[in-house]
C-alpha positions as CSV (number, residue, x, y, z in Angstrom):
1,X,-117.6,-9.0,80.9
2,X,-116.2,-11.2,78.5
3,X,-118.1,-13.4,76.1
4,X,-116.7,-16.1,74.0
5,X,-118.3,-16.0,70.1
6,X,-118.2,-18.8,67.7
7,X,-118.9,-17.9,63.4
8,X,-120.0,-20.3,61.5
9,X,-120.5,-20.6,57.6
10,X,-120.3,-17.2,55.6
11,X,-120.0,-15.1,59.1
12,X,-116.8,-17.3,59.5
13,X,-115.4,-16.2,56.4
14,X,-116.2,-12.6,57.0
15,X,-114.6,-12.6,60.5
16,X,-111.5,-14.5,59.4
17,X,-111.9,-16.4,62.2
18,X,-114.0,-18.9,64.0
19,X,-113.6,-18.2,67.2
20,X,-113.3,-15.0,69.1
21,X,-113.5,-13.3,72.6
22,X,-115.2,-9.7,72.7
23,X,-115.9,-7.7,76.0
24,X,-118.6,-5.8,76.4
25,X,-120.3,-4.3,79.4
26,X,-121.9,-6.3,82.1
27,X,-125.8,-6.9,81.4
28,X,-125.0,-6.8,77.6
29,X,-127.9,-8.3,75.0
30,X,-127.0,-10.5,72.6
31,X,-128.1,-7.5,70.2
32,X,-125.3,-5.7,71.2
33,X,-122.9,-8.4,71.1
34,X,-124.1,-8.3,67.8
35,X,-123.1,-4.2,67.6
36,X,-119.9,-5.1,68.5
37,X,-118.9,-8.0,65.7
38,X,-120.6,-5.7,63.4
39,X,-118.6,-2.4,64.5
40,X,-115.3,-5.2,64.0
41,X,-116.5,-6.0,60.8
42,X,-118.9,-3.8,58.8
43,X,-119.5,-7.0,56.0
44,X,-121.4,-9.1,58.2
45,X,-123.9,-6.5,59.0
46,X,-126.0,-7.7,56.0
47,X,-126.5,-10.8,57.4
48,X,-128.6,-9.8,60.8
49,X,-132.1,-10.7,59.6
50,X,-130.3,-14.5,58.5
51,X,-128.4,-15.1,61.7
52,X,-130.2,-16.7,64.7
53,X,-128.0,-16.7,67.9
54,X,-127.0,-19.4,70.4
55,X,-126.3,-18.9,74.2
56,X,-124.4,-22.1,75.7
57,X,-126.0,-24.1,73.9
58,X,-129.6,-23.0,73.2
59,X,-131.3,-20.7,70.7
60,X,-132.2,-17.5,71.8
61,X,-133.4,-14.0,70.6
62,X,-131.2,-10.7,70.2
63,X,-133.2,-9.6,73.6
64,X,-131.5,-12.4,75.4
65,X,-129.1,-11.3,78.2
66,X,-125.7,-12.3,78.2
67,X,-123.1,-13.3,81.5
68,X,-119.8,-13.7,81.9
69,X,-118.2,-16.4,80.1
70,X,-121.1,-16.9,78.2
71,X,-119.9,-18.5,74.5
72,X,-122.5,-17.2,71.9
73,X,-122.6,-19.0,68.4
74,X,-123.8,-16.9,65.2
75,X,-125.8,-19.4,62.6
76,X,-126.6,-18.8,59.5
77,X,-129.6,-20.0,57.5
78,X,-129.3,-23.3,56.6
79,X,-130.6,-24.8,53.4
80,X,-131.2,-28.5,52.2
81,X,-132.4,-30.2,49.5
């Protein structure tokens, strides 16, 4: 299956892009999503206890299950003042 994967912030930076598509097998968690941008790019494993994950459009946990077409957005921490 294919997934669609949006960086934002810092992960943005470290993946040179902002958008991507990965494939990965059907059934996939969003933890291993998360394997997959990290096997890509070794920097932004640091930043897995940080990142929170969205699935279309809703915030989910590494756990969550993952479908075709699915776009998954990486956040990082965000900090005011």
């Amino acid at each position: 299956m294919t997934i669609r994967v949006l960086a934002f912030a810092r992960l943005r930076e470290l993946l040179g892009r902002g958008e991507l598509c990965i494939d990965l097998a059907p059934g996939a968690a969003v933890a291993q999503a998360w394997s997959a941008l990290c096997a890509m790019q070794p920097a932004i494993a640091p930043l897995a206890e940080s990142t929170r994950f969205g699935r279309n459009g809703h915030l989910v946990s590494a756990a969550e299950r993952l479908a075709d077409g699915d776009e998954l957005a990486l956040l990082p921490p965000v900090g005011g003042g």
